[in-house]
Structures are given as C-alpha cells and as structure tokens.
C-alpha positions in Angstrom: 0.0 0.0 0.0 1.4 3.4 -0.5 2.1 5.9 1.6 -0.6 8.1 0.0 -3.4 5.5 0.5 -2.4 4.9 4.0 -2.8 8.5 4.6 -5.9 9.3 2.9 -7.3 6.1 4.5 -6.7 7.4 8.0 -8.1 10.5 7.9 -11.2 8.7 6.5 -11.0 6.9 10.1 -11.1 9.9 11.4 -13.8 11.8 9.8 -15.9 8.7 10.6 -19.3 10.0 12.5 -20.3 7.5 16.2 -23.4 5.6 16.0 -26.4 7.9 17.7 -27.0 5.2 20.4 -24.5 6.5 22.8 -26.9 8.7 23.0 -29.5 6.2 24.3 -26.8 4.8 26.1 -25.7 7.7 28.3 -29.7 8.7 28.2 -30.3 5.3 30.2 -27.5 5.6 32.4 -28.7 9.2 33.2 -32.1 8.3 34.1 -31.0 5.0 36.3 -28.9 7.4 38.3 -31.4 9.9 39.1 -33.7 6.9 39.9 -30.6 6.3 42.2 -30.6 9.3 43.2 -34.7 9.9 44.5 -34.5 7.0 46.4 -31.6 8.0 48.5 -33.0 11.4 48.9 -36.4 10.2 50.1 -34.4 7.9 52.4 -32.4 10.6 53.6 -35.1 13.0 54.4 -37.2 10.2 56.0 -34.6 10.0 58.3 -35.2 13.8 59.3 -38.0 12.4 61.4 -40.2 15.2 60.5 -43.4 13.5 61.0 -44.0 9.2 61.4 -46.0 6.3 59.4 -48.9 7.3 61.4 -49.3 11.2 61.3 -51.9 13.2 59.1 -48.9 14.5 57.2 -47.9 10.7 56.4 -51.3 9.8 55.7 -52.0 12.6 53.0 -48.4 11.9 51.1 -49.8 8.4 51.0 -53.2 9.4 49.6 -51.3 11.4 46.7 -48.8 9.0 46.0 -51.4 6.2 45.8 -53.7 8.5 43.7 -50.6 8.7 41.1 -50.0 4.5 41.2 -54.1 4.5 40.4 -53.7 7.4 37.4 -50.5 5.1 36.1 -53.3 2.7 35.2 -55.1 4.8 32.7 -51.6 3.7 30.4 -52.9 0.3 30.1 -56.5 0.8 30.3 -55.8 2.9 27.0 -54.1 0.0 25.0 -57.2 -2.1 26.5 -60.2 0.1 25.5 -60.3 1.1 21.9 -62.3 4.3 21.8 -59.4 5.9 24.3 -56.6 5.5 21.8 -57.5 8.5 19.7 -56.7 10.4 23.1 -53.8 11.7 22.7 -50.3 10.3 20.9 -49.4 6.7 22.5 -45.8 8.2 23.2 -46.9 10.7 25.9 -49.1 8.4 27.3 -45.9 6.1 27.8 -43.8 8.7 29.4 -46.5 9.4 32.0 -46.8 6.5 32.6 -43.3 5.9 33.5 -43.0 9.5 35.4 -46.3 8.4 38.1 -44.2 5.5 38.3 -41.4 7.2 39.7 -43.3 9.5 41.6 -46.1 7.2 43.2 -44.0 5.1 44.5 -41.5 7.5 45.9 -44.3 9.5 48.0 -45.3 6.3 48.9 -41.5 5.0 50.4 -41.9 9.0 52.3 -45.0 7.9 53.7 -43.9 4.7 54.9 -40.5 6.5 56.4 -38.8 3.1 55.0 -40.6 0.9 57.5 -43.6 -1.4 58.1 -45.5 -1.3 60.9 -48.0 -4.5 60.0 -48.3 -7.5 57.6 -50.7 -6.1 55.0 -48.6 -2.5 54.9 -45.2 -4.9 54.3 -47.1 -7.1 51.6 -48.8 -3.4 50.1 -45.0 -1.7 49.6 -43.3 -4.7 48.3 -45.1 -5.4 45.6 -45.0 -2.2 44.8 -41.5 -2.0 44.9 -41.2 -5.1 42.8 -44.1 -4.1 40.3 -42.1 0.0 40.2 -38.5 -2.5 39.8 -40.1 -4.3 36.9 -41.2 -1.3 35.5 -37.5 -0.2 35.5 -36.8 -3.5 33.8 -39.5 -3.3 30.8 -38.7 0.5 30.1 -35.2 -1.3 29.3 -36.4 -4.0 27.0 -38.9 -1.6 25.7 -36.3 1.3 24.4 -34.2 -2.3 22.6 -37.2 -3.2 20.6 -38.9 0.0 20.0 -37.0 1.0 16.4 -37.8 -2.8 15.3 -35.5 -5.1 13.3 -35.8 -3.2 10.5 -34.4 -0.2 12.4 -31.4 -1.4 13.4 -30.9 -3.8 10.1 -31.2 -0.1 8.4 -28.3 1.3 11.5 -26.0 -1.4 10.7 -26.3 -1.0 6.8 -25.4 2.6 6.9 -22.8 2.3 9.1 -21.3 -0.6 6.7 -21.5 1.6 3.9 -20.1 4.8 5.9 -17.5 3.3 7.1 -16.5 1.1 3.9 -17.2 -2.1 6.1 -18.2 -4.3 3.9 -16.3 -7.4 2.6 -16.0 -6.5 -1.5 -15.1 -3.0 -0.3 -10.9 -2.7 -0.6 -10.9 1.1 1.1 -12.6 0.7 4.2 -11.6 3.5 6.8 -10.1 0.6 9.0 -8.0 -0.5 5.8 -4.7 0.2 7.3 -5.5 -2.6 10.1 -6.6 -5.5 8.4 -6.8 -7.6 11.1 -9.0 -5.7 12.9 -11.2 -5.9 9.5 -10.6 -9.3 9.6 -11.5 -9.7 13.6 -15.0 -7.4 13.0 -16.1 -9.9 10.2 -15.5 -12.6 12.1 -17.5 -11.4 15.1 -20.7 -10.8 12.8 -20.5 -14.1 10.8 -20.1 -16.0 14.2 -23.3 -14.1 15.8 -25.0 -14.6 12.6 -24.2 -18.3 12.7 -25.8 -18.6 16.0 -29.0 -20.8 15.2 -29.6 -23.0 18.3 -33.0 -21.5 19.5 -32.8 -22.8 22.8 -29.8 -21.1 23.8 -30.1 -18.6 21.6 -31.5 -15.7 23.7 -29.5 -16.6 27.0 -26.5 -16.8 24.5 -27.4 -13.0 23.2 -28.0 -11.5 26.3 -25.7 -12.3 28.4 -22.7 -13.6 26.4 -22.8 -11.9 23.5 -22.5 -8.6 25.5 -19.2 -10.2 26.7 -17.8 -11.2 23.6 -18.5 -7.8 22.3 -16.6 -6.1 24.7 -13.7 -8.3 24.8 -13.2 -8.5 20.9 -13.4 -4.5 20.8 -10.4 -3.9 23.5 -8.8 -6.2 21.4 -9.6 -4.2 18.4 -9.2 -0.7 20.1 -5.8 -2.3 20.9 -4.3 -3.4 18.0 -5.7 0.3 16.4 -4.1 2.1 18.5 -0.9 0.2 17.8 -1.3 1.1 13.8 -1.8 4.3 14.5 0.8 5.0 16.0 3.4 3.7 13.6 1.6 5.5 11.1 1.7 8.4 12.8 4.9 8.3 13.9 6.0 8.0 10.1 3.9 11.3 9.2 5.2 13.4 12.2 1.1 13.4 13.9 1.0 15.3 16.9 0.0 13.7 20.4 -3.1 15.2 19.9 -3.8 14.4 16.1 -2.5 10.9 17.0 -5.1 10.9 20.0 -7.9 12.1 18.0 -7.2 9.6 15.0 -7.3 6.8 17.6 -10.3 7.9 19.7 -12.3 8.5 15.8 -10.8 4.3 14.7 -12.1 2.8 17.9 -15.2 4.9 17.4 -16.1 3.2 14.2 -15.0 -0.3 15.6 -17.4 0.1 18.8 -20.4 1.3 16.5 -19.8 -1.9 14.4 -19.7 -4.0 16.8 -22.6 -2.5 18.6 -24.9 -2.4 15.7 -24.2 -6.4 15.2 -25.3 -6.9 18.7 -28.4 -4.6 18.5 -29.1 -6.8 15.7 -28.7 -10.2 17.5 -30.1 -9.1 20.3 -33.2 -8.0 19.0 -35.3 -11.4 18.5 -34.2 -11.7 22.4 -34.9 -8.7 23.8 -38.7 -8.9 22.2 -39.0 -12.2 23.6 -38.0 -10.9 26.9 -40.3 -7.8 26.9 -43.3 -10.6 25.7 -42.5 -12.5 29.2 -41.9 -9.5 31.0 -45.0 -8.6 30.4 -46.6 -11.7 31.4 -45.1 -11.1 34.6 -46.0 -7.4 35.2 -49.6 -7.3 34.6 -50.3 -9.8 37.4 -47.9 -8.3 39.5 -49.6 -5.1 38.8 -53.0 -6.4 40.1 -51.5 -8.1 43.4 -50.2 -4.4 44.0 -53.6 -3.0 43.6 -55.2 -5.7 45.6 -52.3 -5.2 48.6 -53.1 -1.2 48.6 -56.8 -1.4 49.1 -56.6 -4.1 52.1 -53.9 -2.2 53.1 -56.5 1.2 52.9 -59.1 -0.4 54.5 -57.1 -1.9 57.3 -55.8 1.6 58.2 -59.3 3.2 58.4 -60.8 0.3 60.2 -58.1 -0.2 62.7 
C-alpha cells in the first residue's frame, strides 16, 4: 500500500461520524442514576424524622402518592379500550406513565418512612416496589425493541456503507488494520451463525455482550498500535494521533454495537413478551395489597 493511500485512509477513520445510540446509552444511564438518586434522597429525608408512618402529614403523602400509582393505570386501560386510543399520541401516554411511576411510589417509600409497621402494609410496599422495579426493567427492553428489526438492520447497513465495512469493499476506513477488518467480520458471521434457539437468547444477552466487549479492547488495541506507527512516520501530533485513535475505535465500537443490537433483538422482544406476562399480574396483586392495606388503616 502506498504511503498516499495509507494516509488518505486514516483520515477517512477519522472523519468517521459515532453511531447515535451512545446517546440512548448515556440517556439510560442518566435516568438510572437519578432513579438512584430519588430514592436516596427520600431515604435521607425520612430520616429527618419530621413526622412518622402514622401522622396526618404521612397519611396525606400516601393518599397522593397512591392517587398517582391508580392514574399510572389509565396507560394500560388505554391500549385495552379502543375508543381511548384516539386520546392523545401513544408516546406521551408512555412517558406518563413511566413519570407516576417514579413519583407514586416515591411518596409512597416518604410515607412509609422506610418501614412497616403490619403485615398487609409490608405485603402493600413490596409489591410495589417489585411491580415500580419491573417497571424499570420493561422500560429497558422496551427502548431495545422500539426502532424494530428493520431499524437497526437499516443502522447497521449505513454504518457498513459509511464506514466502507463491507467485505468486496478494498478502502474501508479501518483498511490500514486488516486484522481488525478481519477480527469485525468474524465477530458478525459468528453471531449470525448462532442458530440454536434454545440457547439462543441466553447466548445474546448475556454472552454476546461479553464477547462484544472483549473483541473491541482487542480491536481498540491493535488500532491504536497502527496508528501510532503510522503516525509516527507522518510526524502526527500527540493530539492528532489521540484524536485519530479515539475517531478508529469509534467506528469499531459502533460496528460492533450495531451487530449486537441486531442479534439481540429477537431476544430482547422475547424478553419484553415475558416480561409482560409477569407485570400485569404483579400489577394487580399491588392493587389488591393497597386497598386491604386502605381499608385496614381506616378500620383499625
């Protein structure tokens, strides 16, 4: 290869453009840590001990935050009910959904100040801490699944074709490393080849994630290695060399990612399908819980 295509082929690598789910990505991990976040901060200022379980000003946080876990239903009453889907677009419907079930059941953890005084109050918050945990769990398999396969099958194809991944193309912006070429097209034809539908989605989820990660440090490695001698034979600055590398391993990740997303999606719809098996029922033993739990608190 000449010195000219070498060049020209790593400042393709560097004009590459990152995949838009790190987006989604840093989006997620923003809204898991200010779920992290809530709950330490109501569990801090329970332990204020400004008023207790039993109080008026207890009792009132409880009515509102059980008024928002009853309003969170209206989300699937809608999907149930035809003649209520024409209110309003399905996607805000979702989101508040999602925000009463943040905020019901953290005025309800401020009304219990974090403990249980009887049976039917322990049975009322735990399921609704498991049914607001699951809820975590399905807005996670929902955000996987919600561009479908033909989403991220469109993702992975433009990324190919940006990036010049593809295995009749000679000048792909990774062309000065072949093995890592060589290493990414491996990767996919080996997820691809992954037929065996009984291990299948265990396989995706929770060692394909693995495998993605190690085969990228190896990757991101080896790139960083090239780039170097390259860069050193051009007279690159640290920070043009640094920049180059950061912009290689950029296109590697989002190749690698996009394969995954791929894979993973059969799995992840299967997932949400069982998930939801689980969380309607749960849903209904939290209901149940709270109104023996109401009624046991104004009879007693």
């Amino acid at each position: 290869m000449s010195a000219v295509q070498q060049t020209s082929e790593v400042q393709g690598a560097a004009s590459a453009r990152p995949n838009a789910m790190p987006v989604v990505r840093h989006r997620d991990t923003a809204i898991y840590l200010l779920l992290t976040v809530l709950v330490f901060g109501a569990w801090q200022f329970s332990r204020l001990r400004l008023f207790d379980a039993a109080s008026d000003t207890a009792y009132w946080i409880g009515v509102t935050g059980g008024s928002l876990m009853l309003l969170l239903l209206l989300y699937p009453v809608r999907k149930r009910f035809r003649f209520m889907r024409n209110f309003g677009h399905g996607k805000y419907w979702f989101i508040a959904h999602m925000v009463l079930g943040i905020a019901g059941p953290l005025l309800i953890l401020i009304h219990s100040t974090f403990k249980t005084g009887s049976l039917n109050a322990a049975v009322a918050l735990y399921s609704m801490l498991i049914v607001a945990g699951s809820g975590v769990v399905g807005r996670y398999l929902y955000v996987r699944i919600h561009r479908g396969l033909y989403g991220e099958q469109a993702s992975l194809a433009e990324l190919r074709s940006s990036a010049g991944l593809q295995h009749d193309n000679v000048k792909s912006r990774l062309h000065f490393a072949p093995l890592v070429e060589a290493r990414l097209f491996d990767f996919e034809a080996q997820v691809a080849g992954k037929k065996d539908q009984h291990t299948r989605h265990l396989w995706n989820v929770s060692v394909l994630p693995i495998k993605q990660f190690l085969t990228y440090r190896w990757c991101a490695q080896h790139l960083n290695t090239q780039l170097a001698e390259l860069g050193a034979q051009r007279g690159w600055s640290r920070d043009e060399l640094r920049a180059r590398q950061a912009k290689a391993r950029a296109i590697a990740f989002d190749y690698l990612a996009s394969v995954v997303r791929v894979a993973q999606f059969g799995s992840f719809v299967r997932l949400f399908s069982l998930w939801h098996v689980l969380h309607v029922p749960l849903l209904y033993v939290m209901v149940v819980s709270a109104v023996v739990h109401v009624v046991a608190v104004h009879i007693y």
